[in-house]
C-alpha positions as CSV (number, residue, x, y, z in Angstrom):
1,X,0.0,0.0,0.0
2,X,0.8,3.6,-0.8
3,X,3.1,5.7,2.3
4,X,1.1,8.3,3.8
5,X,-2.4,8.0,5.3
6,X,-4.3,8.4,2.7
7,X,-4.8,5.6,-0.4
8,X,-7.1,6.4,-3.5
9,X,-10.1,4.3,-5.0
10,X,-8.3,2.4,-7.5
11,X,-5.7,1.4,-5.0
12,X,-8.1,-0.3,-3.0
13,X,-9.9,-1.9,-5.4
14,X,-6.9,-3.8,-6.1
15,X,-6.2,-4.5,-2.5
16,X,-9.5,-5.9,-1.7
17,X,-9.0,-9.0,0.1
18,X,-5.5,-7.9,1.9
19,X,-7.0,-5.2,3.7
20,X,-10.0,-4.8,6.3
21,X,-12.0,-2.2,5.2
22,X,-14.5,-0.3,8.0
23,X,-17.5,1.5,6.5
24,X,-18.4,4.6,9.1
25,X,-20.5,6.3,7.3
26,X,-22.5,8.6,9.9
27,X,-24.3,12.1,10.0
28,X,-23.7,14.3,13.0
29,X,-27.2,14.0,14.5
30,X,-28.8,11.8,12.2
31,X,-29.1,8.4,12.2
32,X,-26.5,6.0,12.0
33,X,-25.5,4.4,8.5
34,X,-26.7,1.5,8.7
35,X,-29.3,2.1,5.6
36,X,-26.9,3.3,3.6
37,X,-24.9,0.7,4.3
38,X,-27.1,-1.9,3.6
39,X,-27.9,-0.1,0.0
40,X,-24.5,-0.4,-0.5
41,X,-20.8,-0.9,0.4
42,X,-17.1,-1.4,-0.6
43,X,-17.2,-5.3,-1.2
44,X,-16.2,-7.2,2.1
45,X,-16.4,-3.9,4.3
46,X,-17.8,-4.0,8.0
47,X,-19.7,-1.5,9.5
48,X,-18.8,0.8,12.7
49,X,-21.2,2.9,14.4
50,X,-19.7,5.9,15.6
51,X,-21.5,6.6,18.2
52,X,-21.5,3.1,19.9
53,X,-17.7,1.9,18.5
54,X,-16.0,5.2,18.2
55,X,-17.5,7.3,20.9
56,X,-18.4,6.7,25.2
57,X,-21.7,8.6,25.7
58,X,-22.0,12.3,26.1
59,X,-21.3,13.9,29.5
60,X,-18.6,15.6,31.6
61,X,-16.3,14.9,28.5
62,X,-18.0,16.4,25.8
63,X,-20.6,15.4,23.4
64,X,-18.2,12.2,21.4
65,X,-15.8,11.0,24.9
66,X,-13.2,8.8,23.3
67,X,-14.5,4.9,23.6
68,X,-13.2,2.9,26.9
69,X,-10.4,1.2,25.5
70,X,-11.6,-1.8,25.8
71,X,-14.8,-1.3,24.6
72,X,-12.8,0.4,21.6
73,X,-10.5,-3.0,20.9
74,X,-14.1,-4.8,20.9
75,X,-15.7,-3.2,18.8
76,X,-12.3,-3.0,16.1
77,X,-12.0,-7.1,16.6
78,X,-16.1,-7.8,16.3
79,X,-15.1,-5.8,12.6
80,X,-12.2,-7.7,11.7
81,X,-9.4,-5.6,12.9
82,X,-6.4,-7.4,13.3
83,X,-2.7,-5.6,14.1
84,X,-0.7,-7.0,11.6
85,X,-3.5,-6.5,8.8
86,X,-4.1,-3.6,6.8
87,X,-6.9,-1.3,7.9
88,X,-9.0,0.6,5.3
89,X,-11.8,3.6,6.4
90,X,-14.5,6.0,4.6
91,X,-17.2,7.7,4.9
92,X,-20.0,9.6,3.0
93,X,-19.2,13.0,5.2
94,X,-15.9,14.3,3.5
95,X,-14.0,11.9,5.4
96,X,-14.9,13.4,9.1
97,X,-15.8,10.1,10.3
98,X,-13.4,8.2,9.0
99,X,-10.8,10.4,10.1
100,X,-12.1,9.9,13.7
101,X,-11.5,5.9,13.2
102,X,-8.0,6.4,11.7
103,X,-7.1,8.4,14.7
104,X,-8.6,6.3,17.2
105,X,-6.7,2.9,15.6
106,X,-3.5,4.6,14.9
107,X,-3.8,6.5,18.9
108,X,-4.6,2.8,20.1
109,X,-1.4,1.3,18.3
110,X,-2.5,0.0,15.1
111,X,0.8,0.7,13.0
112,X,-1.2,1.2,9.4
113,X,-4.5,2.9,8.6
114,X,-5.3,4.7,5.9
115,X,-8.4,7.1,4.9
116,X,-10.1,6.5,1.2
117,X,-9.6,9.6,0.2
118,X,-12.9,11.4,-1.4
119,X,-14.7,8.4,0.2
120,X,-17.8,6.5,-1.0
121,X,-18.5,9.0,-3.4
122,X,-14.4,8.5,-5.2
123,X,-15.1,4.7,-4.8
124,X,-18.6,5.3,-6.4
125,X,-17.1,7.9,-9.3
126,X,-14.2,5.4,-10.0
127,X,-17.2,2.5,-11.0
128,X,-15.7,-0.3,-8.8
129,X,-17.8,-2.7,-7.5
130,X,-20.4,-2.5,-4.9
131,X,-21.7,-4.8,-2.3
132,X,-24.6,-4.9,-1.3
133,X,-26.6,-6.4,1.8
134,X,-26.5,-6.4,5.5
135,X,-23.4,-7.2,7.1
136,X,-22.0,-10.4,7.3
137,X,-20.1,-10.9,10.4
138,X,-16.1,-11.0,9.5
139,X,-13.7,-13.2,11.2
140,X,-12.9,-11.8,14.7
141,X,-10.0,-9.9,14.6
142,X,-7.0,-9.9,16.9
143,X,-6.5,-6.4,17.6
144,X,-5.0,-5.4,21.1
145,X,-5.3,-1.6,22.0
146,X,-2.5,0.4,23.5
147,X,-2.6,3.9,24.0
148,X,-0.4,6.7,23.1
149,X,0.9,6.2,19.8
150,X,-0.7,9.5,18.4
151,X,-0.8,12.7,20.8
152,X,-3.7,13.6,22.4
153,X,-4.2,17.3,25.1
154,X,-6.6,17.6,28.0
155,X,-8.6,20.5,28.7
156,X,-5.5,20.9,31.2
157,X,-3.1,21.6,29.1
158,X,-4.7,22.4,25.8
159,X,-3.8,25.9,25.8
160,X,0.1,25.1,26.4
161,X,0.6,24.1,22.6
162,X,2.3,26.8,20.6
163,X,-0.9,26.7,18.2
164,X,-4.2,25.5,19.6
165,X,-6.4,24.8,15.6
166,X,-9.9,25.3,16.2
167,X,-11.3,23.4,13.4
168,X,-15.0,24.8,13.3
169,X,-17.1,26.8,10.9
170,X,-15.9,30.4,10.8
171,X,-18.9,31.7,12.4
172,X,-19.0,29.1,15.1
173,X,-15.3,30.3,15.9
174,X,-16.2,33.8,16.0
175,X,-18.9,33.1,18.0
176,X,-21.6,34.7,15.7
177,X,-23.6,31.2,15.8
178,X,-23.6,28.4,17.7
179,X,-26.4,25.8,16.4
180,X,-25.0,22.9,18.4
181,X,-23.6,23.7,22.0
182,X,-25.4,25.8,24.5
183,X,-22.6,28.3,24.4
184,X,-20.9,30.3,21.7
185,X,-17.4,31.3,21.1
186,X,-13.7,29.7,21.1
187,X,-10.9,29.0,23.3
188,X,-9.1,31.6,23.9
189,X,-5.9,32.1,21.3
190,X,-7.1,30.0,18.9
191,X,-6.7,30.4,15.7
192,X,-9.6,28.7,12.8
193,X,-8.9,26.5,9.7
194,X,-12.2,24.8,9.0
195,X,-12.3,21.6,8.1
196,X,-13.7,22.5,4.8
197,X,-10.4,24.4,4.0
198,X,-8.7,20.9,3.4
199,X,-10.5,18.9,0.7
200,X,-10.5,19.9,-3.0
201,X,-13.5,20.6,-5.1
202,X,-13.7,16.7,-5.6
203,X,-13.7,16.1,-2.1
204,X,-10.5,15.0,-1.9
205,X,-7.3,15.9,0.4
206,X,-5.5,18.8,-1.2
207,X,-1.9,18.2,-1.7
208,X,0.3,18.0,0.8
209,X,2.4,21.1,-0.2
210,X,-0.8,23.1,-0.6
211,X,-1.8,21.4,3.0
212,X,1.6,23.2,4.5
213,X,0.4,26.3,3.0
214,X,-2.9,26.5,4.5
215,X,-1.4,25.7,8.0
216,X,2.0,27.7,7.7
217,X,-0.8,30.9,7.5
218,X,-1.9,30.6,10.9
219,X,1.3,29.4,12.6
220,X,1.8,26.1,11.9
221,X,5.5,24.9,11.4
222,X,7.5,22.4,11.6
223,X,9.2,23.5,15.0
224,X,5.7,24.6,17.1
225,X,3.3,22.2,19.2
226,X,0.0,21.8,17.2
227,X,-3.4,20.3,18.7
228,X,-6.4,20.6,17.1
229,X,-10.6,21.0,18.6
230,X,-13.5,21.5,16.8
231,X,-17.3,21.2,18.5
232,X,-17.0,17.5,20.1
233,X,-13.5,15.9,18.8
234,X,-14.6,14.0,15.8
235,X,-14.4,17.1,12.9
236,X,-10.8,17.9,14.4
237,X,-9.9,14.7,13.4
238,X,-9.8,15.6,9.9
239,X,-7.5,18.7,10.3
240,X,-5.3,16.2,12.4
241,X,-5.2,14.2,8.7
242,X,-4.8,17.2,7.1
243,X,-1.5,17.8,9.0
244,X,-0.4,14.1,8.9
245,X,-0.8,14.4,4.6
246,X,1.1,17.4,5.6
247,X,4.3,15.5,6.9
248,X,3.4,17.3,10.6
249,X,2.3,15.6,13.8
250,X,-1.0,17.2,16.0
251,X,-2.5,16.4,19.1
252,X,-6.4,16.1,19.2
253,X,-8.3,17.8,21.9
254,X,-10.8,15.0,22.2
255,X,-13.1,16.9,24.2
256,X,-13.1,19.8,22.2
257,X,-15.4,22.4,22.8
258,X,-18.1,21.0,24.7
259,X,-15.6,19.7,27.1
260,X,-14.2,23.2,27.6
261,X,-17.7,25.3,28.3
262,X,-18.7,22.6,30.8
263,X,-16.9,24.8,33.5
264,X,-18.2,28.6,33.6
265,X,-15.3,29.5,34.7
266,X,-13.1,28.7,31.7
267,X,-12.4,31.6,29.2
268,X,-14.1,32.2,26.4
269,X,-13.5,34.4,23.2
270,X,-15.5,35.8,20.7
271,X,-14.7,38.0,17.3
């Protein structure tokens, strides 16, 4: 498979078989994708629910907690995950989910993930073949999590990093709207590139030189401390991509901002 996190439609197609391919297609407040799934699929991919597999429930933490760990390496082996196989992940949201599972495998050890970049719709536009059909259990996988291998902040220490990425809408950062949480505005210091700002008008990454670009504008360098929030620490995920396509390492601030307004006496910023 290709270097990098990332590996295109055609690439896959011919690594069908060699690979385990996770289908997490999911809509922030909608209902899982479990429909579309059945519609149809990447041949021989399983399906993981974000909100039950790649999530703990809402609290304290923010709206998306990071899974239990062991509830996590469950959920990856009832798929098919195994560590010394190939893992595959996409989505149908410009690879926001999916970006979420390839962090959470690669931050629980998993040593090669990749995104499909562009997603269903690339695999769909290329004309490979699709499955379709409710899921057919895989055989178990042997995946063992250990955490650490990619950096995650706390809302302790999140505002130490030279650059704290606040990955939001623009108007959610400036705190003009807030549709989602009950209270508007950013962490203070950070500085916005929206999610949006990485994909090309095909929906796929830009290229890792333009990636740099994008990032060198608001501080980001090879020599400063990134990490990376956005509303509940799955969106961020996808900036966190961004940077890896971009040859440079993040942290994720899993709890993101509805962690951080959970205590009225943290800071907030607006304009």
């Amino acid at each position: 498979m290709s270097r990098g996190p990332l590996v295109d439609a055609d690439e896959l197609a011919g690594l069908l078989g060699t690979v385990t391919v996770l289908d997490v297609r999911y809509r922030m407040g909608g209902p899982a994708g479990t429909e579309e799934y059945v519609a149809g699929h990447v041949p021989g991919a399983s399906y993981v629910d974000l909100d039950t597999a790649l999530a703990s429930a809402p609290g304290a933490g923010g709206r998306h907690p990071l899974p239990d760990a062991a509830v996590f390496e469950a959920a990856m082996r009832t798929a098919g995950v195994s560590d010394d196989r190939p893992v595959v992940v996409y989505d149908d949201w410009s690879g926001h989910a999916a970006a979420r599972c390839w962090w959470l495998l690669r931050h629980h050890g998993h040593r090669d993930v990749r995104v499909l970049d562009g997603g269903w719709g690339a695999w769909r536009r290329a004309g490979h073949a699709v499955e379709t059909g409710p899921a057919q259990a895989p055989e178990r996988g042997t995946f063992t999590a250990v955490l650490g291998a990619m950096p995650a902040v706390t809302v302790h220490d999140v505002r130490s990093v030279d650059v704290l990425v606040d990955a939001r809408a623009p108007e959610r950062y400036r705190g003009e709207t807030e549709p989602v949480d009950p209270v508007a505005g950013r962490i203070p210091g950070a500085v916005n590139v929206p999610t949006a700002r990485n994909l090309g008008e095909d929906g796929r990454f830009r290229s890792a030189a333009a990636l740099r670009e994008v990032y060198a504008a608001v501080g980001v360098t090879d020599d400063v401390s990134v990490a990376v929030y956005c509303g509940s620490g799955v969106t961020a995920a996808l900036d966190v991509l961004a940077l890896e396509v971009g040859g440079i390492r993040a942290a994720l601030y899993p709890g993101s901002w509805s962690e951080w307004i959970t205590d009225p006496e943290r800071p907030v910023e607006r304009g």
